[in-house]
TORLUM-953823 format. One line per 3 residues: number of its first residue (from 1); for each residue x, z, y of N, C-alpha, C. Coordinates in steps of 0.001 Angstrom, whole numbers, plus 500000, padded with zeros to 6 digits. Example, Ala and Ser with C-alpha at 12.3 -4.5 7.8 and 13.67 -1.06 7.14 Angstrom:
2
1 = 513190 507800 494310 512300 507800 495500 513200 507800 496700; 512850 507080 497750 513670 507140 498940 512900 507870 500030 .
This chain:
328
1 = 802732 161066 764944 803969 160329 765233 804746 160112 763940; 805052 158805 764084 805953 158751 762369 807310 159444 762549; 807792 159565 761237 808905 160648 760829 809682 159999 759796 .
4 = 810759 160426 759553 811597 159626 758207 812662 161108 758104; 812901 161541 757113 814305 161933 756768 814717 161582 755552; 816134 161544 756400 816981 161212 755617 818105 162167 754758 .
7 = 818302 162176 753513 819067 163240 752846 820366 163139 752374; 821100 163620 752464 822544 163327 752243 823022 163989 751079; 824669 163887 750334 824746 164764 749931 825235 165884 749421 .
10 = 826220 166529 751383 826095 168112 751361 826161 167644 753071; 825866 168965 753815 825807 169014 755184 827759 168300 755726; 828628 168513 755124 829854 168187 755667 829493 166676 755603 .
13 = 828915 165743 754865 828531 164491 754801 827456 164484 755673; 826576 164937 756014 825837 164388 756763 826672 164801 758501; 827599 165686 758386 827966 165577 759887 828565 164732 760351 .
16 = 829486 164401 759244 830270 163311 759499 829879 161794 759746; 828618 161193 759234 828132 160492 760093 827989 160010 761796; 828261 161922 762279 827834 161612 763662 829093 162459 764294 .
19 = 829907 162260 763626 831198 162615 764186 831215 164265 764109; 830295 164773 763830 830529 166526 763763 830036 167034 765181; 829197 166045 765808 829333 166721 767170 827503 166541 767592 .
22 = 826587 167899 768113 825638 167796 768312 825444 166864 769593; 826062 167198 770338 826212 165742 771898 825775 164827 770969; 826434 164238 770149 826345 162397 770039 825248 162431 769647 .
25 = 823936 163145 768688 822933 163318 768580 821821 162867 769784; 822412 163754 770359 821281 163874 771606 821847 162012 772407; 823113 161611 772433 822930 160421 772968 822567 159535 772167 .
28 = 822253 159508 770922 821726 158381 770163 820219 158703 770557; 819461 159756 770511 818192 160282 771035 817860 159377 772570; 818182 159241 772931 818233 158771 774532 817940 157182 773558 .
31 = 819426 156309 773460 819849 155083 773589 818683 154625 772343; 818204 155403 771460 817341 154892 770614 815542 154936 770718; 815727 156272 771780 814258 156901 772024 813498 157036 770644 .
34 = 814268 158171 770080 813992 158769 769220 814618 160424 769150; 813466 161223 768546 813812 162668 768196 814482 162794 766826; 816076 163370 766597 816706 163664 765638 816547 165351 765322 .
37 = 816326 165978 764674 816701 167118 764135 817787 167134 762652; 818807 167973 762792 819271 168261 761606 819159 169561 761175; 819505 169611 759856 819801 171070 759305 820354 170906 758117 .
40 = 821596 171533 757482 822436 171381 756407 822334 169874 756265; 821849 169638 755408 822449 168278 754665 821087 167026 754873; 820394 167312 755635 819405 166208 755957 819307 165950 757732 .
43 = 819053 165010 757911 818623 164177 759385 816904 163675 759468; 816173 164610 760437 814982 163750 760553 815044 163389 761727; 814239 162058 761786 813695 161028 762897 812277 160849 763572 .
46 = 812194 161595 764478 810790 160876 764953 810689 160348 766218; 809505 159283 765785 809833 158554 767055 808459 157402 766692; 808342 156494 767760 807543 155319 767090 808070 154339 765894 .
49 = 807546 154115 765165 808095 153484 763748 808928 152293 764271; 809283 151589 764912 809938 149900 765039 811034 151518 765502; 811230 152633 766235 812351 153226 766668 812969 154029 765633 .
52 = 812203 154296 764527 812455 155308 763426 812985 154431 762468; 812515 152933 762342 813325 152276 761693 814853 152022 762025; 814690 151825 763162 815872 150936 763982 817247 152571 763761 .
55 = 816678 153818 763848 817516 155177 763703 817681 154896 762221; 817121 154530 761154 817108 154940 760152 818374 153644 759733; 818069 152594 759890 819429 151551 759803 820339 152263 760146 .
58 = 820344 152829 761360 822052 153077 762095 822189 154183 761074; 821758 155213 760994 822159 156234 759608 822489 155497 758514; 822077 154752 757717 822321 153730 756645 823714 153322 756731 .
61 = 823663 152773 757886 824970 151543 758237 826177 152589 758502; 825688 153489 759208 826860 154807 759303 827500 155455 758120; 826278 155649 757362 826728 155955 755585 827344 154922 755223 .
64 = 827274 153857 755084 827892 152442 754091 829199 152511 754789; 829576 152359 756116 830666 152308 756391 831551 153512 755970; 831313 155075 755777 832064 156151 755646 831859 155540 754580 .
67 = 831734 155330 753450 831586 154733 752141 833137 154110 752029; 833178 153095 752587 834531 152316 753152 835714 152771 753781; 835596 153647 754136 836752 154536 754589 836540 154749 756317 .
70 = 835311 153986 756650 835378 154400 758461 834859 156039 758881; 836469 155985 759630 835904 157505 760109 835443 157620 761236; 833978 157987 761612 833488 157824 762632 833728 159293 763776 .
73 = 834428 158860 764795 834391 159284 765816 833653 159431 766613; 833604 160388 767785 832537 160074 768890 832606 159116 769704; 833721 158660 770281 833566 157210 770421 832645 155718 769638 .
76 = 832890 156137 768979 832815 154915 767952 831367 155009 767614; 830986 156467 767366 829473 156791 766827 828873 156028 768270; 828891 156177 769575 828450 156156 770736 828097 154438 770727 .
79 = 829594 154132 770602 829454 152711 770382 828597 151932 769086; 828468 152534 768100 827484 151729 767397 826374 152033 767389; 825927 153499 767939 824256 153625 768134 824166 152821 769536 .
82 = 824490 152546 770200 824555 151260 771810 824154 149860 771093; 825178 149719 770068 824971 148674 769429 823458 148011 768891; 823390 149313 767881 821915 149693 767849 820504 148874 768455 .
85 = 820932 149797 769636 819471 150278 770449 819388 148780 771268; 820722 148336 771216 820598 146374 771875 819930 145456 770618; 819983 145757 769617 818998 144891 769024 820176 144549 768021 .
88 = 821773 144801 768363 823030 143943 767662 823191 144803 766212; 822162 145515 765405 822116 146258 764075 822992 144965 763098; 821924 144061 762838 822345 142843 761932 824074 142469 761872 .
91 = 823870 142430 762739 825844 142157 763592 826486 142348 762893; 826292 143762 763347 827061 145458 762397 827411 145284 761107; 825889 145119 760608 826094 144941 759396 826987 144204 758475 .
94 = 827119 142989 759542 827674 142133 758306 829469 142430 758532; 829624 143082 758860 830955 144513 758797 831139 144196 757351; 830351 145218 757297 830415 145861 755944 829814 144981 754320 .
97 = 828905 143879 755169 829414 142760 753473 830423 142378 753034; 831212 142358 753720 832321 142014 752428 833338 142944 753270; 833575 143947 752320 834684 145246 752995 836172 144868 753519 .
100 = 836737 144553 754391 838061 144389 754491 838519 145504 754835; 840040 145877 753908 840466 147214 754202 841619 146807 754188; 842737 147497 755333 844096 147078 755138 844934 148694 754963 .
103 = 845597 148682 753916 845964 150012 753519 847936 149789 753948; 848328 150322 754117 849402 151316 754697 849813 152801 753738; 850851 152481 753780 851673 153870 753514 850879 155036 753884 .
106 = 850432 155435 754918 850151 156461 755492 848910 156637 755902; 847953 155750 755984 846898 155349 756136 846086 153656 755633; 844516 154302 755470 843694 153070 755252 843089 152537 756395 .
109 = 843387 151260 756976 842576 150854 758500 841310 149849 758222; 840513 150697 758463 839342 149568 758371 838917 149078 760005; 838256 147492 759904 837932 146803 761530 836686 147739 761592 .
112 = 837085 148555 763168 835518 149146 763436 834570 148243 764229; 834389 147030 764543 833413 146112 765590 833699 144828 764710; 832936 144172 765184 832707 142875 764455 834133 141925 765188 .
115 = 834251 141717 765821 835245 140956 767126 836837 141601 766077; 837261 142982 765756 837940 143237 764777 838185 142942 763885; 836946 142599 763318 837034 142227 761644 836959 140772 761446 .
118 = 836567 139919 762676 836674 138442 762695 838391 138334 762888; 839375 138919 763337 840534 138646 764160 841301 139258 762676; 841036 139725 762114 841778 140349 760384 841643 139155 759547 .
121 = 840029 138967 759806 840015 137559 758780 840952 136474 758897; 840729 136137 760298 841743 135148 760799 843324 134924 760952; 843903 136311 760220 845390 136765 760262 844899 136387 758882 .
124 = 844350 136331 758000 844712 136393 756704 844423 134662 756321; 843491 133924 757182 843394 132365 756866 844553 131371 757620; 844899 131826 758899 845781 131295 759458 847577 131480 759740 .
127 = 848151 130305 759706 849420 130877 759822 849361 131308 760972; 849342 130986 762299 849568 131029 763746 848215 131627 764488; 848026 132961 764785 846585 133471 765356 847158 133841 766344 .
130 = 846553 133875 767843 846124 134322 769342 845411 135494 768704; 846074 136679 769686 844712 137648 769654 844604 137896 771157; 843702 137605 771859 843733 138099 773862 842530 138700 773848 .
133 = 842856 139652 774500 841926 140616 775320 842427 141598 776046; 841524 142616 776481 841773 143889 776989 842525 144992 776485; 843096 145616 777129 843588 147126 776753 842705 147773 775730 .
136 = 843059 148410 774730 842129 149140 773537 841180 148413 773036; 841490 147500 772320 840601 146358 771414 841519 146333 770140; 842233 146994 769724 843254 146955 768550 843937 145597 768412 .
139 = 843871 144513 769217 844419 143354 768884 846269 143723 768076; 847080 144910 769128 848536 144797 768525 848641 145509 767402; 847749 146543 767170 847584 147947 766223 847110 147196 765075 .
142 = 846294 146200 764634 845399 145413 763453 846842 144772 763578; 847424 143723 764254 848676 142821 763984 849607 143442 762879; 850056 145042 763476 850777 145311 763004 850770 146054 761428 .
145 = 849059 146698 761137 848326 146715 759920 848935 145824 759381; 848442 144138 759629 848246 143128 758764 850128 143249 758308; 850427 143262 759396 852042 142776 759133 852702 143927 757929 .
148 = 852416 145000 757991 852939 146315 756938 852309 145867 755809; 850748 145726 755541 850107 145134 754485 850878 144287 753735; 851346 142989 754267 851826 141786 753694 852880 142105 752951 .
151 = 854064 143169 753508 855153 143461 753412 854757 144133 752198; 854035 145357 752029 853892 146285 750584 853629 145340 749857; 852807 144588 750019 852360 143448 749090 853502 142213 748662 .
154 = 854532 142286 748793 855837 141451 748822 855002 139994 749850; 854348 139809 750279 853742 138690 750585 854812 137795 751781; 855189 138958 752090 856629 138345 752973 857804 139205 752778 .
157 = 858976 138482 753092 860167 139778 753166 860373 140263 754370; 859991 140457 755445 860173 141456 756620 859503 141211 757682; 859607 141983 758258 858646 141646 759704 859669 141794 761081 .
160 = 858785 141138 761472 860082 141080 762905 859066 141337 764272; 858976 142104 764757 858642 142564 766161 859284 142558 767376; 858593 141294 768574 858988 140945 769743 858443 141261 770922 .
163 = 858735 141572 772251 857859 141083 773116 859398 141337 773870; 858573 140394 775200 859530 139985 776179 859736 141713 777616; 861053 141833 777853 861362 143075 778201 861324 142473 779786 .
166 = 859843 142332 780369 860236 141718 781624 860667 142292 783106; 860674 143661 782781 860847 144857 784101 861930 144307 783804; 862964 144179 783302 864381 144521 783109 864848 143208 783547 .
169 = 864196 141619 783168 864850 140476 783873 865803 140113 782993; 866553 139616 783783 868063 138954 783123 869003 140603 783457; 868563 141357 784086 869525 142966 784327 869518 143662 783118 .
172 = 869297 143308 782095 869570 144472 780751 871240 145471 780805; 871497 143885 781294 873619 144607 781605 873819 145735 782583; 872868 145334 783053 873035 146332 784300 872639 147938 784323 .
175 = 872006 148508 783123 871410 149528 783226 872006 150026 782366; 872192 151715 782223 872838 152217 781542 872763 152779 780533; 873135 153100 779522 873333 152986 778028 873789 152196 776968 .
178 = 873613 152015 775710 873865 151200 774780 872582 149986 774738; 872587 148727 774111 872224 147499 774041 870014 148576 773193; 870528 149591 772538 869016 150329 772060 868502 151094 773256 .
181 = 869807 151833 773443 868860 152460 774895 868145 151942 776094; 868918 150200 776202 867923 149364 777217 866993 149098 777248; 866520 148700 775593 865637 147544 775531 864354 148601 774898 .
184 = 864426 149877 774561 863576 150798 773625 862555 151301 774576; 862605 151520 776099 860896 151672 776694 860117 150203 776548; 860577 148987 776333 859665 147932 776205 859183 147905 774467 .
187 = 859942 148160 773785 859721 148470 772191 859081 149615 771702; 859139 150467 772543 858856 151678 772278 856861 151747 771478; 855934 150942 771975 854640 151219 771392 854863 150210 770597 .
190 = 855166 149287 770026 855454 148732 768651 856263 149816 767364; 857010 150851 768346 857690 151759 767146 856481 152862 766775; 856027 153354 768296 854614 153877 767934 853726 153467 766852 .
193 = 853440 152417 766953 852170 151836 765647 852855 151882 764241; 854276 151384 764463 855350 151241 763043 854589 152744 762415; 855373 153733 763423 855023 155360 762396 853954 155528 762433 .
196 = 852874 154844 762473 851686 155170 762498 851215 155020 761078; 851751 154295 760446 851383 153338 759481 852340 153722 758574; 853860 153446 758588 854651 154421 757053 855652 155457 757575 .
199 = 856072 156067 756670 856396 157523 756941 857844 157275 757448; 858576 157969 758237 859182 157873 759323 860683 157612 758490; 860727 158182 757503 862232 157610 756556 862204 156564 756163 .
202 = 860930 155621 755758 860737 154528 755621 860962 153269 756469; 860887 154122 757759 860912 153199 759061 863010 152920 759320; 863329 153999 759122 864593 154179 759581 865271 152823 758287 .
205 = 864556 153307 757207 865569 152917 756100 865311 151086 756034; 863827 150619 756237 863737 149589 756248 864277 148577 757484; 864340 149147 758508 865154 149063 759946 866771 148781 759755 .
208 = 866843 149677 759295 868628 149379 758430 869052 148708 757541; 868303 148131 757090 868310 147182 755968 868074 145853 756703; 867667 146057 757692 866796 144189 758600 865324 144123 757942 .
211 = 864592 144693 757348 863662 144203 756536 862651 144361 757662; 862537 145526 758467 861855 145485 759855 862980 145458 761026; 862912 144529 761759 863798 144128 763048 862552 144088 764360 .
214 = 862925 144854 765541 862444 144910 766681 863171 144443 767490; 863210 143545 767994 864203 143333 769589 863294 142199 770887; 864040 142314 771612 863179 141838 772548 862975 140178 772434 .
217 = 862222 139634 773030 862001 138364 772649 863308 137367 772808; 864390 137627 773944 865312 136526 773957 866094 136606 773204; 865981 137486 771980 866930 137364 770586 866623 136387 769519 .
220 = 864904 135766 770007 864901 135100 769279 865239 133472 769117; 865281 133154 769880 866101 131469 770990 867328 131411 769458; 867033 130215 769051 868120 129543 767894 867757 129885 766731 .
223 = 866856 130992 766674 866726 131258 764807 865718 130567 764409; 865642 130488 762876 864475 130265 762115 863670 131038 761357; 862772 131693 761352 862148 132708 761093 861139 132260 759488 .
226 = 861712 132698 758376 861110 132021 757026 860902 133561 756618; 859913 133553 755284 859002 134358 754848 858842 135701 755959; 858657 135449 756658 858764 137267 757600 856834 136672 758735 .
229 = 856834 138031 758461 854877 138659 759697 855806 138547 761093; 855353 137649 762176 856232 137806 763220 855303 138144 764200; 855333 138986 764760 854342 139158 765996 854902 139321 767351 .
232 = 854530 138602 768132 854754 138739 769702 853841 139444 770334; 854088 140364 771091 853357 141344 771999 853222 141075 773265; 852365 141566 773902 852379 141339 775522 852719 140160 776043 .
235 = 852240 138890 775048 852676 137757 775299 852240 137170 776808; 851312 137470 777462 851045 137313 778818 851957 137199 779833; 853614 138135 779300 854393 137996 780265 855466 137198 779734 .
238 = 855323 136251 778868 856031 135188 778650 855836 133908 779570; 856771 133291 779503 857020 132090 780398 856477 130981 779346; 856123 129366 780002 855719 128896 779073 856652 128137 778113 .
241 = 858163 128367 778458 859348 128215 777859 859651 128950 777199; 859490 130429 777307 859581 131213 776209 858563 131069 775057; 857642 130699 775621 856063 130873 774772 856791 129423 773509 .
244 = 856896 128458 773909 857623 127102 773104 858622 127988 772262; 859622 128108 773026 860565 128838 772297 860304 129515 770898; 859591 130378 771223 859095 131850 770142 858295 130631 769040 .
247 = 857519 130144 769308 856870 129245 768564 857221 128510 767631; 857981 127540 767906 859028 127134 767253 860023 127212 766357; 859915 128961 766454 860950 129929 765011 860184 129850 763986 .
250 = 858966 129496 763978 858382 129289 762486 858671 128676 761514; 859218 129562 760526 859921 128862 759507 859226 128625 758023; 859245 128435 756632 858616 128705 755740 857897 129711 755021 .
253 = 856623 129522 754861 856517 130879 754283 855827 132075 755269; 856026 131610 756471 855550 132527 758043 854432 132967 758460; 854029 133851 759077 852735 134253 759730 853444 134728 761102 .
256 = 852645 134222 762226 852547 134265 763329 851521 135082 764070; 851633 136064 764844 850367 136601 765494 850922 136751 767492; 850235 136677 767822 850573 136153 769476 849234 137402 770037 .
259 = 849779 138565 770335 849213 139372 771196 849193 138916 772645; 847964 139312 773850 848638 139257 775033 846999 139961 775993; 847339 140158 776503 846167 140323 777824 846347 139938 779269 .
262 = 845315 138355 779548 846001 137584 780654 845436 138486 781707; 844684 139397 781860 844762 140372 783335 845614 141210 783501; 846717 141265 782918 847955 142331 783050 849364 141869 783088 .
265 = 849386 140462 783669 850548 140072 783806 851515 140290 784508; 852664 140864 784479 854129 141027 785485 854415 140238 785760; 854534 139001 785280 855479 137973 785750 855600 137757 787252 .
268 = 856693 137243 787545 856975 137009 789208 855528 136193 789894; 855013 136366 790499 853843 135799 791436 854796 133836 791181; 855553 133067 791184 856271 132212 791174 855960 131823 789541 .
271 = 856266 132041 788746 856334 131954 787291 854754 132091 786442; 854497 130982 786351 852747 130827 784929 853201 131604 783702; 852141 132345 783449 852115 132713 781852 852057 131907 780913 .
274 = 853082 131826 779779 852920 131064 778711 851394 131041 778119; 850875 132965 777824 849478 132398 777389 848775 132004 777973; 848418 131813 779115 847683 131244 780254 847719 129622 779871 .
277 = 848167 128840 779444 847828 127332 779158 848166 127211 777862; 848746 128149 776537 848617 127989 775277 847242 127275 774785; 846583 127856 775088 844998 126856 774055 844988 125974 775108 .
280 = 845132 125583 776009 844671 124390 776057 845545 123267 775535; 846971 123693 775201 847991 123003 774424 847789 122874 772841; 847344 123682 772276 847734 123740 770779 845967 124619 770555 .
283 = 844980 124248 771528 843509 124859 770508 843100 123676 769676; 843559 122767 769696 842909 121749 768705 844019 121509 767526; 844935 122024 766739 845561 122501 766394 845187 122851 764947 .
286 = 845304 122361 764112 844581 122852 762272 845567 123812 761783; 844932 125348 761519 846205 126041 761420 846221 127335 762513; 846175 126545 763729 846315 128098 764576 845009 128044 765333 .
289 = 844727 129707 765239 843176 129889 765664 843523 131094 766803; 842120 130826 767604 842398 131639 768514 841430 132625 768904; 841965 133679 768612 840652 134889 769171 840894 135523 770036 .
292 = 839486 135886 770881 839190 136663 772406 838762 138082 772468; 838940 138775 772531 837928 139713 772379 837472 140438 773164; 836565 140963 773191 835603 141594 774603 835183 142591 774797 .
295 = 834742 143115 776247 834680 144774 776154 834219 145250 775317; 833432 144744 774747 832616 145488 773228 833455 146009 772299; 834560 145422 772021 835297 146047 770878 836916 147059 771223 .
298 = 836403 147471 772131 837388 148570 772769 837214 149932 771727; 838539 150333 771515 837985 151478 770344 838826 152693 771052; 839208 152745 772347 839705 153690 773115 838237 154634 773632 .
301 = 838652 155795 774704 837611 156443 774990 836845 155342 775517; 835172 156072 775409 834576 155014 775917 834633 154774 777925; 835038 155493 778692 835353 155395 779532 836349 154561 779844 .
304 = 837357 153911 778770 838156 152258 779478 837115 151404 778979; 836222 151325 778443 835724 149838 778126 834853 149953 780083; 834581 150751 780495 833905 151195 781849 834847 150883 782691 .
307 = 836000 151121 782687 836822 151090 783806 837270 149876 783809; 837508 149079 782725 837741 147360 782622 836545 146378 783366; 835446 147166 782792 834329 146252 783589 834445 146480 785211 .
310 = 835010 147368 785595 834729 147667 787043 835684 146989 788089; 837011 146809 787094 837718 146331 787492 837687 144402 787565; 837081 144134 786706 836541 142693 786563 835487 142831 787518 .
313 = 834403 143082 787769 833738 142793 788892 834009 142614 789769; 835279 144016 790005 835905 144006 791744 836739 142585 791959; 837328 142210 790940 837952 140977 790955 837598 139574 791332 .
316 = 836228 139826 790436 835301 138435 790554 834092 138748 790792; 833552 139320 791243 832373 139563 792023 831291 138413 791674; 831535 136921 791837 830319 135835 791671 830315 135638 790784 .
319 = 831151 135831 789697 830589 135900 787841 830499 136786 787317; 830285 137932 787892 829665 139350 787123 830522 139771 786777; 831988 139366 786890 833063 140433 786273 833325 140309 784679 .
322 = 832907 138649 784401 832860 138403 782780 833678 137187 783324; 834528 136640 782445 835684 135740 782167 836778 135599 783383; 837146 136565 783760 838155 136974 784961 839451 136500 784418 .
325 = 840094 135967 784863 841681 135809 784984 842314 135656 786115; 843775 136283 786079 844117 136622 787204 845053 135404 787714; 844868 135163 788855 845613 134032 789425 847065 133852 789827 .
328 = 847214 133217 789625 848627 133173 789772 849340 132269 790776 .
């Protein structure tokens, strides 16, 4: 039976390939139908040669990327030996030809799936990018990368973070606290990603200054929005008057990014989602591009990219539970 090992070089490098965890071993063993053994600082493979090759890429491609700064998780390991064993190696690869890295205060984010690293490119060629998909596909978390990036880089002077506060309605008056205490559970995972990315005095101090501004989307109606990263979130529960609206603040100098996921809409059963007929308004459009992205590039446990599919089937049953949108 053919054999290959591979040598690393010290055992903390070769674990880290596979996340540190003997499990993910044994499931790449399965999804590849191949025998792995390790010990200190080498990985052998046996298996039939077209399978010992196909293991020996994903080790390769696993090294080149930690090379780059990807830290592979068990998630993630799971997901690219899957990748793998479907034949999608090549894919992968071309990841890692030309490295995109977006660095942060506090961290370096590299795209872990291809569908990632197409939607980075496209924040960096276009003024105006769509990102839609599912829950845990990084579409708002990469937005908000790109948007901190630009900023260290003087490439803009501030960023401004929106989404529409739609539990609350036209009742913001009505609930109690100050004008921050209303509107901060709808803001609240945009402040999440903020500290994710620079260190928490940074956040306060640039916040106080205006250089980063969060508020909900109907603050933005009348302004003009020049050199600033503007991103709209949860755009799904915009109206298609708001959706115009927000659009329209583009001022000189601007980058635009339009988060949303059309299976998770609040809006009143009465009221269309703005993103719901955006591309078919403005996809022909030179300038603004639009990306989808698909269960594949879920970088949450791997159990939501499972629970999304199940839920799309139950939905649509006669198309397999692939291009579902919810009706309105």
């Amino acid at each position: 039976m053919p054999s290959k090992t591979l040598h690393f070089p010290s055992p903390r490098h070769a674990s880290s390939l596979y996340g540190a965890r003997e499990e993910n071993l044994v499931h790449a063993e399965r999804a590849l139908d191949v025998k792995l053994t390790t010990r200190e600082d080498w990985v052998k493979i046996d298996g039939a040669a077209d399978r010992v090759a196909v293991a020996e890429a994903l080790f390769a491609f696993l090294d080149r990327g930690r090379a780059q700064g990807m830290a592979i998780r068990t998630p993630d390991f799971h997901r690219i030996a899957d990748a793998f064993a479907r034949g999608e190696g090549p894919q992968l690869q071309s990841l890692l030809e030309q490295p995109l890295v977006i660095a942060t205060n506090r961290k370096t984010i590299v795209p872990k799936t291809l569908g990632q690293k197409l939607y980075l490119q496209s924040m960096l060629a276009h003024p105006v990018v769509f990102g839609i998909g599912p829950a845990g596909t990084g579409k708002t978390y990469l937005a908000m990368a790109a948007a901190v990036n630009a900023l260290l880089k003087n490439e803009v002077e501030r960023i401004i973070l929106t989404r529409p506060a739609v539990e609350a309605g036209e009742a913001l008056g009505f609930l109690p606290g100050d004008l921050r205490e209303k509107i901060l559970p709808y803001l609240r995972p945009l402040y999440d990603a903020l500290h994710d990315m620079l260190d928490p005095e940074d956040v306060v101090r640039l916040t106080e200054k205006g250089v980063i501004e969060i508020a909900p989307l109907a603050y933005m109606r009348g302004r003009t929005l020049s050199r600033a990263f503007i991103i709209l979130d949860e755009a799904q529960n915009t109206t298609p008057e708001q959706m115009m609206m927000f659009l329209t603040r583009l001022g000189e100098e601007s980058r635009m990014v339009v988060t949303g996921d059309i299976t998770q809409i609040d809006l009143p059963r009465a009221k269309q989602s703005g993103l719901l007929e955006v591309r078919h308004i403005l996809g022909a459009i030179p300038g603004i591009d639009f990306h989808t992205f698909s269960g594949a590039d879920i970088v949450r446990h791997p159990l939501v990219a499972k629970i999304i599919e199940a839920y799309e089937a139950y939905r649509n049953p006669m198309a397999g539970g692939t291009g579902t949108e919810v009706k309105r």
